[in-house]
C-alpha angles and dihedrals in degrees: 000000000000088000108115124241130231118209131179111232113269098270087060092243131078128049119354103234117216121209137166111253125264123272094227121157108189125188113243106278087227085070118088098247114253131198085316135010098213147333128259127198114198123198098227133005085251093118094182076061111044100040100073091053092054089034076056104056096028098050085056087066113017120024146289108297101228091173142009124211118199136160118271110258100030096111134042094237118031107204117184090214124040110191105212128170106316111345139031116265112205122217134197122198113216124201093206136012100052125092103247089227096060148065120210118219114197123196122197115248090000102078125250122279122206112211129186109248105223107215105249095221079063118133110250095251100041085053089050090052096051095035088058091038104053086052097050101101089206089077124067106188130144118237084257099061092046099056089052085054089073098030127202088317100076103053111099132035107240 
C-alpha cells in the first residue's frame, strides 16, 4: 500500500497527477459506526491535495464520495468545491455540529462516515495510536476525546 498513485485530472484529460496513498484506518464496516468511523492522517493541511489520495482509498470500499462537511476553520483554504479523481466533490464548512477533529464524507445512496483528522504535523507513533484507535469498534469516542487521550506531547514530529 506505499505504491503512488497516478490519477488524470478530474475532466479526464491534462497532466496525471502522482501522489502517495492515503493513511486511512477504517473501522470494519460490519461494525455499527460510533463517534467516528475511522481515522485519517494527511501528509500536509493542503486539503485540494490531500482529498483525491483519501477519495482514493475510501471510494475502493465505501462509496463515491459525492460532499464533505468540516468545521470552519479546520483548513487553511475552504473551497466550496474540491476536483478529485473523476468527478467534483462538493464541501460545506460548518461553524457548530461537527467534532473539530474530524471531517465528514458523504456518499450518495451509501450513508456518511466521520473520521478523526490526524494532524499532519503528528509523531509517527501518536498518529499510529489514534489512527488504530479511531478504527477499534470497541471504543466509542468522539474526535475530541481521542485527541485528549495524547495531550499537548504528541503533536509534532520532532
Amino acid at each position: 500500500m506505499n505504491a503512488l498513485i497516478a490519477h488524470h485530472s478530474s475532466t479526464g484529460s491534462g497532466p496525471i497527477v502522482v501522489h502517495p496513498p492515503a493513511r486511512l484506518s477504517l473501522r470494519p464496516p460490519t461494525f455499527p459506526p460510533g463517534p467516528v468511523c475511522g481515522a485519517w492522517w494527511p501528509r500536509t493541511d493542503e486539503l485540494a491535495t490531500e482529498l483525491a489520495a483519501l477519495i482514493e482509498v475510501f471510494e475502493a470500499t465505501r462509496g463515491r464520495v459525492t460532499r464533505i462537511a468540516s468545521p470552519r476553520g479546520s483548513w487553511p483554504t475552504e473551497p466550496r468545491t474540491l476536483s478529485v479523481t473523476g468527478h467534483v466533490v462538493l464541501a460545506a464548512w460548518y461553524t457548530s455540529g461537527l467534532d473539530p477533529y474530524t471531517i465528514r464524507l458523504f456518499s450518495y445512496g451509501a450513508g456518511r462516515w466521520d473520521l478523526l483528522v490526524v494532524p499532519s504535523n503528528s509523531r509517527d507513533d501518536t498518529a499510529a495510536r489514534l489512527m488504530h484507535a479511531a478504527a477499534d469498534p470497541a471504543l466509542c469516542l468522539t474526535g475530541t476525546a481521542l485527541m485528549a487521550t495524547e495531550g499537548p506531547a504528541g503533536s509534532t514530529n520532532g
